[in-house]
C-alpha positions in Angstrom: -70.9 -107.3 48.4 -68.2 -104.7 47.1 -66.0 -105.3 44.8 -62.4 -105.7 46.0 -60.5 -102.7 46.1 -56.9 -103.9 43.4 -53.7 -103.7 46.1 -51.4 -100.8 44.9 -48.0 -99.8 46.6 -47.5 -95.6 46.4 -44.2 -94.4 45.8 -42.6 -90.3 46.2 -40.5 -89.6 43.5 -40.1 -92.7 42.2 -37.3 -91.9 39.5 -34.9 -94.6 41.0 -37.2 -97.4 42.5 -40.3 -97.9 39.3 -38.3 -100.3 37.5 -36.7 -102.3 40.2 -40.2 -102.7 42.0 -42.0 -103.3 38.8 -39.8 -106.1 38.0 -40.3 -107.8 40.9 -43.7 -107.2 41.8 -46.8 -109.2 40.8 -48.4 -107.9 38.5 -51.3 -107.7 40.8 -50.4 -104.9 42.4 -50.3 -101.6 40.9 -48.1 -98.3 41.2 -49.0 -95.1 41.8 -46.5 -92.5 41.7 -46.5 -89.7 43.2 -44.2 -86.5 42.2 -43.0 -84.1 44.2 -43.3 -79.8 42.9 -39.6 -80.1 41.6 -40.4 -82.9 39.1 -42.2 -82.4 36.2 -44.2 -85.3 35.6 -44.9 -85.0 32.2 -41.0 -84.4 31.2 -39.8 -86.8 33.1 -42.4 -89.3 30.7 -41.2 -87.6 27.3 -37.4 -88.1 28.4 -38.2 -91.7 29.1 -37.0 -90.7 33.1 -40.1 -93.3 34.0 -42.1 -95.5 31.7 -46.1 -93.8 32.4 -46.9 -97.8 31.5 -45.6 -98.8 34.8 -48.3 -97.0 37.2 -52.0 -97.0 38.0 -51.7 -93.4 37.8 -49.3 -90.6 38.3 -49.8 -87.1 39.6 -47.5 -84.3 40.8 -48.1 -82.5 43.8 -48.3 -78.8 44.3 -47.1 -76.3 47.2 -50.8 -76.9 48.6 -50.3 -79.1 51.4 -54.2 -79.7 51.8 -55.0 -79.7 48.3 -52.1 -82.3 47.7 -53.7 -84.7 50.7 -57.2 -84.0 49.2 -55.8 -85.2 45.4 -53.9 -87.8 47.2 -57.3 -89.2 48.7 -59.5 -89.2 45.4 -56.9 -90.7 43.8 -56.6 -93.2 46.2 -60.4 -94.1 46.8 -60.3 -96.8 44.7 -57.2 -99.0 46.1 -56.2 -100.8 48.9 -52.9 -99.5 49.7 -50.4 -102.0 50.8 -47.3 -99.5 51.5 -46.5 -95.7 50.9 -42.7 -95.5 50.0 -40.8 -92.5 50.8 -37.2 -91.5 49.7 -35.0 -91.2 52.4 -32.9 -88.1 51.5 -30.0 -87.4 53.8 
């Protein structure tokens, strides 16, 4: 039998939404967070922008389109993913 995959939720550029969601989430389901080219991952963590705590795992993306869906993937094997969340930018 395998071994359940844990339920995650994925979130782009999740600056505004990690703390509300974390909050209110079980903690049964994890984050992974997922940052766009223009945000440094790693500085937004030293300025205490997002709390690393809070997700699964983080990664930024690149200006590869297929090597970004090929990282997205392997980093994703492992989950079942309940919802990708998107920003809305207008």
């Amino acid at each position: 039998m395998k071994p359940k995959k844990k339920p995650i939720i994925v979130i782009f550029d999740p600056f505004v939404s990690i703390g509300y969601l974390r909050a209110n989430l079980p903690q049964t389901i994890g984050i992974v967070g997922v940052f766009s080219p223009n945000n440094k991952l790693n500085e937004a963590i030293t300025q205490g922008a997002v709390n690393f705590n809070d997700f699964v795992t983080a990664f930024n993306l690149t200006n590869d389109i297929q090597a970004d869906i090929n990282k997205i993937k392997s980093n994703l094997i492992d989950y079942s993913v309940l919802a990708y969340l998107i920003p809305y930018i207008a």
